[in-house]
C-alpha positions in Angstrom: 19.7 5.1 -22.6 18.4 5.9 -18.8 18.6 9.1 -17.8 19.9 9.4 -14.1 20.2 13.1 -13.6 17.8 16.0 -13.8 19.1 18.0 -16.7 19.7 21.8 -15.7 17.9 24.4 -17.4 20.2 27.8 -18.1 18.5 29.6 -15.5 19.3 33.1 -13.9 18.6 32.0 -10.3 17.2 29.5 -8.7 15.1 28.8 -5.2 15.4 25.9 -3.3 13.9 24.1 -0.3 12.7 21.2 1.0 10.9 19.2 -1.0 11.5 21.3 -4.2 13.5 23.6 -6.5 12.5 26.6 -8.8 14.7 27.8 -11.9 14.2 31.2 -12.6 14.9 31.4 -16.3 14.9 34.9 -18.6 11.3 36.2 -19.7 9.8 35.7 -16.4 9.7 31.6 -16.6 9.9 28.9 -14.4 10.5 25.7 -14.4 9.5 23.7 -11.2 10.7 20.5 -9.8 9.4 18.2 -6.9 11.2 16.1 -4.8 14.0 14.1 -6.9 11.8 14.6 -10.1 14.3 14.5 -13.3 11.5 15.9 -15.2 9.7 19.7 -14.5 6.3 18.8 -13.2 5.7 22.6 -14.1 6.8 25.0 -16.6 5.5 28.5 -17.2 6.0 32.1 -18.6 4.2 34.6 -16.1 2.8 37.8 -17.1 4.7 39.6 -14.0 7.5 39.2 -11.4 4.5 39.2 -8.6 2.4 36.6 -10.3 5.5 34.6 -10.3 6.7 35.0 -6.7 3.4 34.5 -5.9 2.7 30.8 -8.0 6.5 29.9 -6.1 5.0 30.5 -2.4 1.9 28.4 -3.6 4.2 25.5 -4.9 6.3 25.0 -1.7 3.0 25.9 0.8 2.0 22.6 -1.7 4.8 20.7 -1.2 4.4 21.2 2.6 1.3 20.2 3.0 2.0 17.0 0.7 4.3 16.1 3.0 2.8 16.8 5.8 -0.2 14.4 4.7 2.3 11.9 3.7 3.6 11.5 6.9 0.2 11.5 8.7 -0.4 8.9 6.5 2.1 7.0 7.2 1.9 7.3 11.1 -1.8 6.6 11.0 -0.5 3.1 9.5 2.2 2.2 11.6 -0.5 2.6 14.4 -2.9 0.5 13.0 0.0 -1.9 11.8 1.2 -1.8 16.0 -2.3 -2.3 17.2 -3.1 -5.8 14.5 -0.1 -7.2 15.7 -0.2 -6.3 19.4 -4.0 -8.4 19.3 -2.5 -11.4 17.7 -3.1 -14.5 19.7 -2.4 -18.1 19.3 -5.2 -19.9 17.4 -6.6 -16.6 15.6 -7.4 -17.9 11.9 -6.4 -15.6 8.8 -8.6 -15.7 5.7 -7.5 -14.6 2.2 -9.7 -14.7 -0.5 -8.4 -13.8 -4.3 -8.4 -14.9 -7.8 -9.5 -13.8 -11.2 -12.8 -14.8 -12.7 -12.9 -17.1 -9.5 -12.8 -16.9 -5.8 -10.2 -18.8 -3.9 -9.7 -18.5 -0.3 -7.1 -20.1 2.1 -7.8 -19.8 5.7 -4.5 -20.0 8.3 -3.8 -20.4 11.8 -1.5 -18.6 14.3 0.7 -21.2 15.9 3.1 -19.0 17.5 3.6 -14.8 18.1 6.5 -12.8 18.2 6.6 -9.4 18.5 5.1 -7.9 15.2 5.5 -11.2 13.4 4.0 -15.1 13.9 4.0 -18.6 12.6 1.4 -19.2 10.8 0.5 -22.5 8.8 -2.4 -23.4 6.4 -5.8 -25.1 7.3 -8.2 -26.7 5.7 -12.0 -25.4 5.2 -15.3 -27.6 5.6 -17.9 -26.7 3.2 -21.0 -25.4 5.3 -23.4 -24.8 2.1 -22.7 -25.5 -1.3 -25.3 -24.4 -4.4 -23.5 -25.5 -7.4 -22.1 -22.7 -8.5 -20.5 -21.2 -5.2 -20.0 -22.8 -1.9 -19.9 -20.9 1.1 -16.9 -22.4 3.7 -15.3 -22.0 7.0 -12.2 -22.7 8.3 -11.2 -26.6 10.0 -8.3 -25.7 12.1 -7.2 -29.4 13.2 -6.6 -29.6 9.4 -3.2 -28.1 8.7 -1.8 -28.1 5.4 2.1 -27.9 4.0 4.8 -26.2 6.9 4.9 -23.3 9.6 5.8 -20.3 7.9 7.1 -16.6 9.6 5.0 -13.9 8.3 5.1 -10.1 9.6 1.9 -8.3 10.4 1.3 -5.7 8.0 -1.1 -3.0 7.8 -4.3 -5.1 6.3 -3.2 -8.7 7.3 0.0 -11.0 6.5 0.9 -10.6 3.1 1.0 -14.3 1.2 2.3 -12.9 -1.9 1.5 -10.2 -4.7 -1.7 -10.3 -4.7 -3.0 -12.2 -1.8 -3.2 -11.0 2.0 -4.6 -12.6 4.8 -7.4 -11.0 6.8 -8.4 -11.7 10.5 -11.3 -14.0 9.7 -14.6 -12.6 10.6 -16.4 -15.5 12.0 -18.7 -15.9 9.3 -18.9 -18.2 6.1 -16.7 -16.9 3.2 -17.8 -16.9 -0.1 -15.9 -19.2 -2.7 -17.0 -20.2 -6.1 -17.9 -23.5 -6.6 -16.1 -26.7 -8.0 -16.2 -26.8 -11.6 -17.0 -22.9 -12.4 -14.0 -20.0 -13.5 -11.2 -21.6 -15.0 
């Protein structure tokens, strides 16, 4: 069974604001929820009315300011989302390394730009030094591999999938383990 609503104390009073709600129960306790939280994220019995008033201010001054970072937060990253995609070009390569107990990496090309998304496709990558058990590689942009694909410009790169995202490629060799090592 799923619970789907926050179960009500019997409570005396209650005070709400943004971002929260208090339940004033008998004995001087309270039982504090955040946000849409179905579960109390704190419940105490207070010594005196003033401690409790008191331990209420702090809890929404807290919730403010969470909030208030949240939203810095998230503006900070739609800037730096709005500037990554206002620098894409034509011809920029994207590298994305990942894997487990190996290192994979993909390099892709921009082909065309819209406005906060392009068309990237996959290219190939030329082995520049190779010591047996990691090679270092750089991208070979004449080879493209499989079709165009749309991707939108996130925060850190294009996002492949899960667990992969695609960086603006530095310029340098990237680091790849070699043939025959990992699994």
């Amino acid at each position: 069974m799923r619970i789907t609503e926050r179960v009500i104390p019997q409570y005396e009073s209650m005070v709400k604001r943004a971002g929260g709600v208090v339940y004033l129960m008998a004995g001087l306790e309270a039982k504090f929820f955040a946000g849409k939280a179905l579960n109390p994220t704190h419940y105490y019995a207070f010594k005196s009315e003033e401690r409790r008033e008191a331990y209420i201010e702090e809890f929404f001054k807290d919730l403010a300011e969470r909030a208030e970072s949240k939203a810095e937060r998230k503006a900070a990253a739609k800037a730096i989302k709005e500037k990554a995609a206002n620098e894409m070009k034509v011809g920029d390569i994207y590298c994305s390394s990942w894997g487990y107990d190996q290192t994979n990496v993909d390099f892709y090309k921009i082909v065309e730009v819209k406005k906060s998304s392009a068309v990237i496709v996959r290219v190939g990558s030329k082995t520049v030094l190779d010591n047996g058990s990691y090679t270092e590689v750089v991208p070979a942009p004449e080879h493209e591999i499989g079709e165009p694909m749309l991707k939108r410009m996130g925060q850190y790169g294009f996002s492949m999938s899960s667990f992969d995202t695609a960086c603006k490629w530095n310029g340098k060799p990237t680091y790849k383990t070699g043939w025959g090592y990992g699994h």
